[in-house]
Residue frames relative to the residue before (quaternion, step in Angstrom):
aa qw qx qy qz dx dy dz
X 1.0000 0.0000 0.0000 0.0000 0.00 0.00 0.00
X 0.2765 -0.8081 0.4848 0.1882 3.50 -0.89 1.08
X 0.2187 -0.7808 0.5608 -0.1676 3.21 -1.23 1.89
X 0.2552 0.8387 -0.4794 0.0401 3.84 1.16 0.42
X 0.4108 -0.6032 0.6828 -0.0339 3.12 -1.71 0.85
X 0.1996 -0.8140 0.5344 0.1100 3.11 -0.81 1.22
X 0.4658 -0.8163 0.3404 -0.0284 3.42 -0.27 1.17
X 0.3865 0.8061 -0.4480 -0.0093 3.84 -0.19 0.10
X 0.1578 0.8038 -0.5730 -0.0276 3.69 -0.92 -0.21
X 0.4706 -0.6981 0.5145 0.1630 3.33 -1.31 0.67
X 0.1385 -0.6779 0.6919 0.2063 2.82 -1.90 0.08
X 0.1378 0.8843 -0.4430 -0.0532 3.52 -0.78 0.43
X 0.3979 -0.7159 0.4787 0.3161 3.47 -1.32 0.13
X 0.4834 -0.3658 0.6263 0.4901 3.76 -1.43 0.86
X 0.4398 -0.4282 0.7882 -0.0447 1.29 -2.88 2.08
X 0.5300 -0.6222 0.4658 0.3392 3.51 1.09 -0.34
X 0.6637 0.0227 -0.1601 0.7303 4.03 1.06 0.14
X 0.6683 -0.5702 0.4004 0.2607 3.45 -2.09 1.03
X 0.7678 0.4468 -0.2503 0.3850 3.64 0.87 -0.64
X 0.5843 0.4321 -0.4343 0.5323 3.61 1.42 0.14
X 0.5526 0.6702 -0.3567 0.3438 3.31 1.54 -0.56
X 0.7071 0.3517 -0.1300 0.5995 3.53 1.10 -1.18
X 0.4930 0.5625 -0.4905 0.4472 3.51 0.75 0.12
X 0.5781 0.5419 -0.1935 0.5785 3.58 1.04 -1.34
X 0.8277 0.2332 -0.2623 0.4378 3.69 -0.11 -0.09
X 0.2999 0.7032 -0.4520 0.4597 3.16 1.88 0.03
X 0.7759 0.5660 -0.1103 0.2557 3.58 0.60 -1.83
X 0.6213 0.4261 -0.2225 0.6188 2.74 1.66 -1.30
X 0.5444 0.4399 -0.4787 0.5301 3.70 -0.15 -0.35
X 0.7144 0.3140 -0.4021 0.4789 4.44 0.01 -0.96
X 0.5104 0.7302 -0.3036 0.3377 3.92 1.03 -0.28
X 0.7813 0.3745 -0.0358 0.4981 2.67 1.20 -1.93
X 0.3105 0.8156 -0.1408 0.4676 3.31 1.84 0.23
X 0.7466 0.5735 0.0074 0.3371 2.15 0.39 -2.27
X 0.8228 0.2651 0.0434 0.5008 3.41 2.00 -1.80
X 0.7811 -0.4465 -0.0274 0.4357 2.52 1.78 1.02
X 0.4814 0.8133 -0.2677 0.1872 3.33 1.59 -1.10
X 0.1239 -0.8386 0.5136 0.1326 3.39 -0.15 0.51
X 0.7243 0.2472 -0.3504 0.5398 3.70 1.34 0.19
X 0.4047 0.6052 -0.6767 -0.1098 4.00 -1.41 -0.51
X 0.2746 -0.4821 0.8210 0.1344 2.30 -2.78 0.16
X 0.3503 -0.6314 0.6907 0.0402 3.09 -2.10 0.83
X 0.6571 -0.4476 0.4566 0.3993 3.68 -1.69 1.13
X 0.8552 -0.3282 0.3740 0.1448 2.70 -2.24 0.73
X 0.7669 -0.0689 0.1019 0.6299 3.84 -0.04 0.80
X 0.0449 0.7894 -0.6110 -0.0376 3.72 1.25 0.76
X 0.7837 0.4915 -0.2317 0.3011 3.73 0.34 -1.16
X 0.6741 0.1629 -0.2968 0.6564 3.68 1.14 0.49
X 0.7775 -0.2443 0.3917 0.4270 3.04 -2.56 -0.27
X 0.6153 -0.4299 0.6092 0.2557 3.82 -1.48 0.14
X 0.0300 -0.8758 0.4817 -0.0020 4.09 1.23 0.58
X 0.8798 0.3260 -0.2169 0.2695 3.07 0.30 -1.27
X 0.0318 0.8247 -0.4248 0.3720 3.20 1.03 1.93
X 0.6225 0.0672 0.0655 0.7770 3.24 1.64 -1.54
X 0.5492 -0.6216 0.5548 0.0653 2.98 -1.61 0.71
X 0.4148 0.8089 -0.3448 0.2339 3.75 0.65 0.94
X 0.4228 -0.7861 0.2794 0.3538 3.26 0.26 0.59
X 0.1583 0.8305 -0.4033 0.3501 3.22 2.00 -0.31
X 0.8496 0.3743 -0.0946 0.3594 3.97 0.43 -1.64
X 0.1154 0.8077 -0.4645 0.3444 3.01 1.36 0.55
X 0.8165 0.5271 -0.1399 0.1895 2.91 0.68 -1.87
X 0.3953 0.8243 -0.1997 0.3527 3.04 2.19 -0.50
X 0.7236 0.3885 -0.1483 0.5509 3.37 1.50 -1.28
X 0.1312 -0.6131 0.7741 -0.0876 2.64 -2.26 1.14
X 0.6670 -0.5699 0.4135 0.2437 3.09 -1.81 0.44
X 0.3216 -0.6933 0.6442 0.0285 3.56 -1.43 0.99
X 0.5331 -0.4585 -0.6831 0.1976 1.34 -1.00 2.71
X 0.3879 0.8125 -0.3904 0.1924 3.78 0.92 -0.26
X 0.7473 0.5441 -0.1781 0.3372 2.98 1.27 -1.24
X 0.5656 -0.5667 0.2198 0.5573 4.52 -0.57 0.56
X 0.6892 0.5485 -0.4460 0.1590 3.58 0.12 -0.23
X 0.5877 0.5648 -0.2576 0.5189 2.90 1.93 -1.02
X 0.4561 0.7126 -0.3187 0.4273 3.44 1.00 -0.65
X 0.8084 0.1625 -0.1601 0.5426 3.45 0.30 -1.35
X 0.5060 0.4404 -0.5966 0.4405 3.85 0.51 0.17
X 0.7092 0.5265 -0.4077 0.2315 3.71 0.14 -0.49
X 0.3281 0.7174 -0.2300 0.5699 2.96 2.43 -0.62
X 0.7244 0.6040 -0.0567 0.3275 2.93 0.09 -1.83
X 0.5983 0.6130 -0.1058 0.5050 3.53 1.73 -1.40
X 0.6770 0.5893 -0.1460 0.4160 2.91 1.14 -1.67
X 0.6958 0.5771 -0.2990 0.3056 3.13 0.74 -1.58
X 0.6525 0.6337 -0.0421 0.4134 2.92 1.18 -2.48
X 0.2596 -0.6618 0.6614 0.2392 3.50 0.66 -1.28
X 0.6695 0.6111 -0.2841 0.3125 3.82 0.97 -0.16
X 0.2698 -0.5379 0.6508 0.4630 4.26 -0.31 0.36
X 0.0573 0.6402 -0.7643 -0.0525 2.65 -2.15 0.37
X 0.3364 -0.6120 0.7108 0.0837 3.43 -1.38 1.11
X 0.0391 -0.7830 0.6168 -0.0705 3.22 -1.17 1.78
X 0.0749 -0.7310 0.6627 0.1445 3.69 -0.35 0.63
X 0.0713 0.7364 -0.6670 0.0884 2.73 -1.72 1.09
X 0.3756 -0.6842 0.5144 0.3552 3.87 -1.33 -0.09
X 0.4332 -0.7426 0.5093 0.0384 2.94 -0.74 2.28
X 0.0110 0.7086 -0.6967 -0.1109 3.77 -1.33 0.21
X 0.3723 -0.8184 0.4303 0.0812 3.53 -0.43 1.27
X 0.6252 -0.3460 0.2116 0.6668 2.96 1.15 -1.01
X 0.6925 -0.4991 0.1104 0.5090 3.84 -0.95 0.64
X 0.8655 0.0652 -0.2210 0.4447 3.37 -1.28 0.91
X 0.5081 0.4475 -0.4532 0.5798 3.81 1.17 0.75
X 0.1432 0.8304 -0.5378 0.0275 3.46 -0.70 1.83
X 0.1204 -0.7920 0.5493 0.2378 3.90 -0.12 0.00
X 0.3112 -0.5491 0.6756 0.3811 3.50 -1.79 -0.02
X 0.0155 -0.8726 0.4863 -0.0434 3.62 -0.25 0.87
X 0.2688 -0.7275 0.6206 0.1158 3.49 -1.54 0.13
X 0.1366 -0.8445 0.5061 0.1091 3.10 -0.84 0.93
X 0.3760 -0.8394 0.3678 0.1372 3.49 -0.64 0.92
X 0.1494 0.8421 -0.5149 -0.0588 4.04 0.69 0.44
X 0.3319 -0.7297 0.5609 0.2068 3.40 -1.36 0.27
X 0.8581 -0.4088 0.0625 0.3044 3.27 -1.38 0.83
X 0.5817 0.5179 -0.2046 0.5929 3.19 1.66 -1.35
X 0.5717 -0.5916 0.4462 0.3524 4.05 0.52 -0.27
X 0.4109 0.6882 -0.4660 0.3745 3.51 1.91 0.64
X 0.3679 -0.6339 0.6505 0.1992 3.61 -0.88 0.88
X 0.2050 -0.8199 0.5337 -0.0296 3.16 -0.73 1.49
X 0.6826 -0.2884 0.2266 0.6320 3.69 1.15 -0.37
X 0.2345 -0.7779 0.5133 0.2765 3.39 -1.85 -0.60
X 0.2003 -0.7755 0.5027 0.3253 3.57 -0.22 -0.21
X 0.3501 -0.7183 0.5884 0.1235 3.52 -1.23 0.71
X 0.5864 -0.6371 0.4739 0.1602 3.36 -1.15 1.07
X 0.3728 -0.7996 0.4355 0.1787 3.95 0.08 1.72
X 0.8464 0.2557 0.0624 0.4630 3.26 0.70 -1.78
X 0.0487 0.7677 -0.6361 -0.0606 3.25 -0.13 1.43
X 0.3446 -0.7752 0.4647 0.2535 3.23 -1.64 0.78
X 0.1731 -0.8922 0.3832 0.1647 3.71 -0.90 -0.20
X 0.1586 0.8606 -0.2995 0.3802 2.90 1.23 1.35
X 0.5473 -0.6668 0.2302 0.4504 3.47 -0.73 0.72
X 0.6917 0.2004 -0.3075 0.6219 4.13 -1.03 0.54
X 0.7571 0.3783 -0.2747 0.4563 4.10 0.46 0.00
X 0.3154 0.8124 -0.4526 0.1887 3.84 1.40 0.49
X 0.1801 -0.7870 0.5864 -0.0662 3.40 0.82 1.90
X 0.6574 0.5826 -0.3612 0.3129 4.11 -0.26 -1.59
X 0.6251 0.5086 -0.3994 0.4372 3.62 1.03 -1.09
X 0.7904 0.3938 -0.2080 0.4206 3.64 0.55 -1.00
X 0.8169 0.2223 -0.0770 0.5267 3.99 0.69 -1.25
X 0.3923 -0.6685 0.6108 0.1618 2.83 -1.39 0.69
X 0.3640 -0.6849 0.4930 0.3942 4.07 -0.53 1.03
X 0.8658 -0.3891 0.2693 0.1628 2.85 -2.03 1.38
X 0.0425 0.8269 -0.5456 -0.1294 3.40 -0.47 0.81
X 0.6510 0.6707 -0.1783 0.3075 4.03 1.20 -0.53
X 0.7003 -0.6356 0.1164 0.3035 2.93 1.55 0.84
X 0.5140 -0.6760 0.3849 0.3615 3.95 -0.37 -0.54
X 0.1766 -0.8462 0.5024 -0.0190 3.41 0.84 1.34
X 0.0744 0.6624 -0.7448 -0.0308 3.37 -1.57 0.70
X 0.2988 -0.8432 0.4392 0.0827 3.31 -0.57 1.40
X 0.4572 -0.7967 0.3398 0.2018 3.27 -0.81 0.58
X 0.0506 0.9183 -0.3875 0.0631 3.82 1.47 0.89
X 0.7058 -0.3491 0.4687 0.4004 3.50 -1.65 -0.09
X 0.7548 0.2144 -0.3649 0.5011 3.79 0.21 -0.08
X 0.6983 -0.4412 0.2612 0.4994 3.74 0.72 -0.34
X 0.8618 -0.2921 0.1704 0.3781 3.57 -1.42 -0.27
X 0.0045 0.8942 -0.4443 0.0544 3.94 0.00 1.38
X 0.0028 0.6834 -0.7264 -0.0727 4.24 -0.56 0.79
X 0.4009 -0.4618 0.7836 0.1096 2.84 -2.25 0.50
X 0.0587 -0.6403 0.7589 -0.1032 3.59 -1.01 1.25
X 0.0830 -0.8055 0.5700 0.1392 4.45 -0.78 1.02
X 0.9008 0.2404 0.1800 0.3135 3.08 -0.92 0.82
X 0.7744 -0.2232 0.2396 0.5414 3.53 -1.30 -1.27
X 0.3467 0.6707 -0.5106 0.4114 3.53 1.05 0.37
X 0.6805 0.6465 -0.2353 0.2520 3.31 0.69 -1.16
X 0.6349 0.3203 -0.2632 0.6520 3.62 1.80 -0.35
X 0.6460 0.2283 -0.6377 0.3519 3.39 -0.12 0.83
X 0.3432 -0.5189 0.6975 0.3557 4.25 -1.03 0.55
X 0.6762 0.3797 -0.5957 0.2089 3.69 -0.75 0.05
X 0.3511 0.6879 -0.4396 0.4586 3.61 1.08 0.35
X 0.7344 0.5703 -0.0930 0.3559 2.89 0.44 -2.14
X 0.7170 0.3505 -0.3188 0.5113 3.26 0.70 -1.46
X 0.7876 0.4989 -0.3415 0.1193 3.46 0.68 -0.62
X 0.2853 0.8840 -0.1828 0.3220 2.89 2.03 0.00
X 0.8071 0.2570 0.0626 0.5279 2.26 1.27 -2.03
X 0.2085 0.6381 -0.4812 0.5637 3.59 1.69 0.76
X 0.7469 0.3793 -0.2570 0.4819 3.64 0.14 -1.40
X 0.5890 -0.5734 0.5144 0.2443 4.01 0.47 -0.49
X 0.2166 0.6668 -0.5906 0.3996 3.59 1.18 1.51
X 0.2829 -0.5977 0.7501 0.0041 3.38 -1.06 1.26
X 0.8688 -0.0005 0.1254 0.4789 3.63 0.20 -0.83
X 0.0121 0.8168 -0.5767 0.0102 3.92 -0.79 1.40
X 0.4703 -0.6320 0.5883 0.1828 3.52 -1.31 1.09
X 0.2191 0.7370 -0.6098 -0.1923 3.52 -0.13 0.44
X 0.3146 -0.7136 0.5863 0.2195 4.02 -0.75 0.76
X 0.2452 -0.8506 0.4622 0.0514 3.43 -0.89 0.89
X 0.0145 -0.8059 0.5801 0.1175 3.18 -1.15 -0.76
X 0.0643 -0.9360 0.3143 -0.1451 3.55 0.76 0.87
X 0.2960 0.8048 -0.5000 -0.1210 3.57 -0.73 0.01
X 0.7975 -0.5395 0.1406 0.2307 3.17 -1.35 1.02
X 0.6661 0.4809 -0.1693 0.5444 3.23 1.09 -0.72
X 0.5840 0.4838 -0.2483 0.6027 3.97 1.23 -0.07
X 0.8856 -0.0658 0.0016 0.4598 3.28 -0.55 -0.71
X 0.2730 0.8009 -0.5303 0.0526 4.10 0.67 -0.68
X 0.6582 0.7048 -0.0688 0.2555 3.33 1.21 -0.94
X 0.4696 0.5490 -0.1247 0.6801 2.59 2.39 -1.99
X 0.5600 0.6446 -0.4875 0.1822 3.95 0.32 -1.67
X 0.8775 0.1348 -0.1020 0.4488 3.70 0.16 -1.14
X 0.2822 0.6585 -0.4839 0.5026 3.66 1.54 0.94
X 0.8509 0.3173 -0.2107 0.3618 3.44 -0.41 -1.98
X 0.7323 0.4635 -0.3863 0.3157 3.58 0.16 -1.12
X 0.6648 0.4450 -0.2945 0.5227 4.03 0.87 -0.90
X 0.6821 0.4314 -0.4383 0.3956 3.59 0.94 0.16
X 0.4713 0.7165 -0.3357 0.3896 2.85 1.50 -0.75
X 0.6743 0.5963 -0.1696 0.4013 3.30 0.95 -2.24
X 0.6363 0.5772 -0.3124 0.4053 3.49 1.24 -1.22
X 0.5008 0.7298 -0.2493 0.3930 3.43 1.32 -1.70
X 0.9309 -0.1227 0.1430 0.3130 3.40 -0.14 -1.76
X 0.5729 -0.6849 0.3015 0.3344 2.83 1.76 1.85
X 0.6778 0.5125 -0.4414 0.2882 3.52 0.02 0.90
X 0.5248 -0.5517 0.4634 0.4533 3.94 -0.61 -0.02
X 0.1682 -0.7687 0.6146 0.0559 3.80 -1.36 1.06
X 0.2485 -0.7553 0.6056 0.0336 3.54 -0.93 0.79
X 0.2039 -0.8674 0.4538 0.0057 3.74 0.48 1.31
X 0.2041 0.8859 -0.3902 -0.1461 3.67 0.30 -0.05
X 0.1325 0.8192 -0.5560 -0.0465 4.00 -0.05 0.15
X 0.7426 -0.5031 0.3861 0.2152 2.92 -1.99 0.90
X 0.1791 0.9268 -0.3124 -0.1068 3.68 -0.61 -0.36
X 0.5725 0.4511 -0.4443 0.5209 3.43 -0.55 1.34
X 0.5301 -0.5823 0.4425 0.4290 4.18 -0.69 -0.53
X 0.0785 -0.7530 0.6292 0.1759 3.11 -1.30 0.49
X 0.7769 -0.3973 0.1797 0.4543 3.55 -1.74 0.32
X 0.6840 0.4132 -0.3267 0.5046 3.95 0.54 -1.21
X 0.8888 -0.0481 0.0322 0.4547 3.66 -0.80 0.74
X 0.6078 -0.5718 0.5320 0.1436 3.19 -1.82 1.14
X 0.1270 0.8302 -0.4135 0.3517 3.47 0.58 1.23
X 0.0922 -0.7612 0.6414 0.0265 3.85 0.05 0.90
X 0.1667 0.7563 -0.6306 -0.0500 3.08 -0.48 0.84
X 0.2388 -0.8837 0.4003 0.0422 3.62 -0.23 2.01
X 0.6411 -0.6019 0.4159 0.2317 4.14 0.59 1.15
X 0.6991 0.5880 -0.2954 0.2798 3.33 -0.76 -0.96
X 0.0260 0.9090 -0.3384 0.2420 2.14 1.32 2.04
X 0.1683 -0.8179 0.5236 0.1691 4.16 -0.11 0.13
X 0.0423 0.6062 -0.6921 -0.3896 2.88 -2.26 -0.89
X 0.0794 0.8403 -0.5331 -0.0578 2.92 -1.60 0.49
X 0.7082 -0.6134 0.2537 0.2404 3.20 -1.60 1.07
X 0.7018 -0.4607 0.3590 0.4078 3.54 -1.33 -0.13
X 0.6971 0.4342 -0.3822 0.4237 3.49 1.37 -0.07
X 0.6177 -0.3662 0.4839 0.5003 3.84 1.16 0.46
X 0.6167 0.5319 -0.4317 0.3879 3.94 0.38 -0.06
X 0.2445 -0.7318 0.5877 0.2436 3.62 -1.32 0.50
X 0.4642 -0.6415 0.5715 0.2153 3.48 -0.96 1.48
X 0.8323 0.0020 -0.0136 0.5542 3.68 -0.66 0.98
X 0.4825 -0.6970 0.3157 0.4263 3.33 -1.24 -0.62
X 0.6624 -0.6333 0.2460 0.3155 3.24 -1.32 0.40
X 0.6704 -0.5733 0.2405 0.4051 3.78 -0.65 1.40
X 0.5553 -0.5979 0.4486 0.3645 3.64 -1.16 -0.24
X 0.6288 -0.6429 0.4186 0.1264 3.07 -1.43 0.92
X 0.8219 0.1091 -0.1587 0.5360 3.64 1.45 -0.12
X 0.7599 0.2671 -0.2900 0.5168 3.44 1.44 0.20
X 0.8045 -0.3430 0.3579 0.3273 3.25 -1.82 0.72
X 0.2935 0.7387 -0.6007 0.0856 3.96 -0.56 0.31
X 0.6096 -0.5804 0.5392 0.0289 3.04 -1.74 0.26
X 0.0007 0.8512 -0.5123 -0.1145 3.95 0.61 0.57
X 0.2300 0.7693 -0.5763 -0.1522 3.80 -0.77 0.08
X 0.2024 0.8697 -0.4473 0.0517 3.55 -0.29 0.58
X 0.5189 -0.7445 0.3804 0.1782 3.83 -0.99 0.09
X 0.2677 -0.8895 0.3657 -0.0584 3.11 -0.37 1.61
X 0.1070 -0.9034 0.3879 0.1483 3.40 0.44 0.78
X 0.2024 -0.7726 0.5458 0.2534 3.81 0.17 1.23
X 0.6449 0.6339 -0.4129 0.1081 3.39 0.09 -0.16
X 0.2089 0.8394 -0.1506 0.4787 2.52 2.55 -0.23
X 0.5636 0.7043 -0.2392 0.3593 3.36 0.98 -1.33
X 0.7457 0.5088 -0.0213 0.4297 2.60 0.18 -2.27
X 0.6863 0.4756 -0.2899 0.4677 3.85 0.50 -1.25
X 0.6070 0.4286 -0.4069 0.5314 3.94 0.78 -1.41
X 0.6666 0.5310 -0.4180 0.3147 4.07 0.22 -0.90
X 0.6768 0.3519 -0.2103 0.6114 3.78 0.52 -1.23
X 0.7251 0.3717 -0.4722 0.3363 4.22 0.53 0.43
X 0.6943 0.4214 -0.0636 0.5799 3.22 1.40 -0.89
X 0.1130 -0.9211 0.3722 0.0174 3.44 1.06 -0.06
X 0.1685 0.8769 -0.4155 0.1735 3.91 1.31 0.81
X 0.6268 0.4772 -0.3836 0.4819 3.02 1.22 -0.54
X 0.6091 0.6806 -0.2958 0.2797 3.54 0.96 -0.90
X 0.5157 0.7619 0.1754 0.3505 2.72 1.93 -1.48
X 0.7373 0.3757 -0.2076 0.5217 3.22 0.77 -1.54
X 0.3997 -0.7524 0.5197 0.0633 3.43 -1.67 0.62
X 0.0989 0.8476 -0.5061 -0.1251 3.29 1.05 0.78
X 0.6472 0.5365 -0.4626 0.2815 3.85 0.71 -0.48
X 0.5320 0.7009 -0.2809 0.3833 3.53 1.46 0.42
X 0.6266 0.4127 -0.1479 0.6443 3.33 1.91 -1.54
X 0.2416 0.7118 -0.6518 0.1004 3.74 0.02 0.90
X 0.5077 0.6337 -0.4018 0.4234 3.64 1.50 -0.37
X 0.4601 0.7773 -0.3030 0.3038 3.34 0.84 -0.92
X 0.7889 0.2444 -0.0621 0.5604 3.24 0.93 -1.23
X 0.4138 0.5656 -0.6047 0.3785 3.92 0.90 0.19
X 0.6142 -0.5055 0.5267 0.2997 3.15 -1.81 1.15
C-alpha cells in the first residue's frame, strides 16, 4: 500500500563561522517546508568547518551538549516552526574529555527523540577523527517520528553492513547517512555502498556529503548527494558535485513492504550461522 513521504536534505558548503552556518540551513529546511517535506537531515558536523583534517586541540571548541546544547535547542524550535523531523549531526561533548560524532534526532513537534553516535571512527590521513571522538557507545536507534521509522548511519559507518543490517533489524524504513567525503578517496564507493546497502536491508537511504574545500586541509569534498530506494534505484536525480543544493523528493514507504514479500532477505538470513561474525 502506497504511503509516500516527502523527503529532503542538504548539502552544503562552509560559511566559515557557526551562526551564518546554521542560519543557512535554517533557510533550507523553511524551503524544504515551504515544498512540502515533512522530513530532513544535514551533512556530517553540518554546524562547523570539516576539523578533523588537522589534529589541534584548537576544535574542541566546536562541541556542545546533546540535546541541551544551542544548536539542538534551535532545531527543536526550528521543528516546531516547520512542522518537519529533522536529523542534526553534530560534535557532542558528554562530559570533559568524553566526545562523540553524533546525531541528533528531533521530531516534528520539536520533541527530541534520542541520538545516535558514530560506531566507526576513522584515522586516516585528511580524516584524523580518533583525536576528537570517541566510537559510539548508544547503540542502533530507530526512532519513532511523524513520517515513520528513521536511523542515522555517519559517514565511515557506511562501509561496515553490520550497522546497516542492524538498523534494519530494529525497523528503519528510512536512514540519514551524514557524510563528509572527499574526492580523491572514496568517489567511486559514493554511488556503490549506499544502494547496496538499500538493496541489503530493504529500506530507503539518505546519502548526504559535504561539498567544495574548506580552510583546514586540501579536501574536495564532491556532494552528489542522493536518495535511494530499497530497490538500488535513485529517487530523482543525484545532487551536484561542486555546488551547495537542496534535495526534496518522495519516498514511497510502501515500496518497502512490496521489495520485502519479493526478495524475502529478511526471511532468509541465518543468523544461527554468523556467530563468527562477532569473534574479537
Amino acid at each position: 500500500m502506497s504511503h509516500v513521504v516527502r523527503a529532503a536534505l542538504v548539502q552544503a558548503t562552509w560559511t566559515g563561522d557557526t551562526e551564518s552556518m546554521i542560519a543557512k540551513h535554517e533557510e533550507h529546511a523553511r524551503e524544504a517546508a515551504r515544498q512540502g517535506a515533512k522530513i530532513i537531515g544535514f551533512q556530517e558536523v553540518f554546524n562547523a568547518p570539516y576539523f578533523c583534517q588537522v589534529q589541534e586541540p584548537e576544535h574542541y571548541r566546536w562541541a556542545e551538549a546533546v540535546p541541551d546544547g544551542p544548536t539542538v535547542q534551535r532545531m527543536r524550535d526550528l521543528a516546531r516552526e516547520t512542522g518537519m523531523v529533522i536529523v542534526v549531526p553534530v560534535f557532542e561533548v558528554e562530559q570533559s574529555g568524553f566526545y562523540y560524532n553524533t546525531a541528533a534526532v528531533i521530531d516534528a513537534d520539536g520533541s527530541y527523540l534520542g541520538k545516535y553516535r558514530k560506531h566507526h571512527i576513522p584515522q586516516v590521513k585528511g580524516f584524523w577523527e580518533k583525536y576528537y571522538f570517541k566510537p559510539g557507545n548508544a547503540g542502533w536507534p530507530v526512532f519513532d517520528t511523524a513520517v515513520g521509522k528513521v536511523g542515522v548511519y555517519i559517514c565511515y559507518d557506511r562501509h561496515f553492513p553490520e550497522g546497516w543490517r542492524q538498523l534494519g533489524l530494529n525497523g528503519a524504513q528510512l536512514v540519514y547517512n551524514p557524510s563528509a567525503t572527499s574526492r580523491g578517496l572514496s568517489s567511486y564507493l559514493w554511488q556503490l555502498e549506499q544502494p547496496a546497502s538499500a538493496v541489503a536491508n530493504e529500506y530507503f537511504i539518505a546519502a548526504i556529503n559535504r561539498v567544495g574545500q574548506e580552510e583546514y586541509g586540501d579536501n574536495d569534498f564532491y556532494g552528489t548527494s542522493y536518495f535511494v530506494d530499497p530497490r538500488g534505484q535513485f529517487v530523482g536525480e543525484v545532487a551536484s558535485d561542486k555546488a551547495e543544493e537542496l534535495l526534496v523528493r518522495d519516498l514511497d514507504f510502501g515500496l518497502i513492504e512490496e521489495v520485502r514479500q519479493q526478495w524475502a532477505f529478511y526471511r532468509d538470513r541465518r543468523p544461527d550461522a554468523y556467530e563468527g561474525l562477532v569473534e574479537p
